[in-house]
N, C-alpha and C positions, 0 to 999 in steps of 0.2 A: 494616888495610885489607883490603878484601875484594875479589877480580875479579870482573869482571861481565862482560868480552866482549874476545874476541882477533881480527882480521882481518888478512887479508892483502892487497895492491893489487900492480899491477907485473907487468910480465911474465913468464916465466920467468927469462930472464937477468937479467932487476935485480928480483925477486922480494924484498918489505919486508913489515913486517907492523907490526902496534897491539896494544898491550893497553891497557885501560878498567880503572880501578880506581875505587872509590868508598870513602868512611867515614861512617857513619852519614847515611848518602844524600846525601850531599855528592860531585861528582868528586872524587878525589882524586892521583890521578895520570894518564898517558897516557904511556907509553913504546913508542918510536918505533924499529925497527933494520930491520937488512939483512941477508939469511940471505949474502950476497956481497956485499964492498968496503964501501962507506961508506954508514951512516944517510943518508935523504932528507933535502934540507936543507930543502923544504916538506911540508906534511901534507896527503894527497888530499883530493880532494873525497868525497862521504859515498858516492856514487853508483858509483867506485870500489874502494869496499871489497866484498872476500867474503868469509864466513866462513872459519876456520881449519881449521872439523870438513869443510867443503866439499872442501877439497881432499887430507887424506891419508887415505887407507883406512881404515878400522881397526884391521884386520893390521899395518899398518907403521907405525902411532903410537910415540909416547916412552912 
């Protein structure tokens, strides 16, 4: 599988995020959590999502 795009939705306190995986261009997966408490039990609307690079520095990346 290969990634193709990571997002996050939510606001700070319930702050969640996406990742998009695909295989031979096919979707392939979409995993769904929560940086705090419990995974969302629905998936946002598209218009909700921001990038993952958007919101941490560089400096303070993994």
């Amino acid at each position: 599988m290969n990634f193709l795009a990571e997002f996050l939705f939510g606001t700070h306190e319930d702050i969640s995020g996406t990742i998009v995986w695909e295989q031979s261009g096919v979707l392939a997966g979409l995993e769904v959590y929560a940086f705090a408490g419990d995974a969302p039990k629905t998936l946002p609307s598209p218009d909700a999502l921001r990038p993952f690079s958007d919101e941490i520095p560089v400096s303070q990346s993994w």
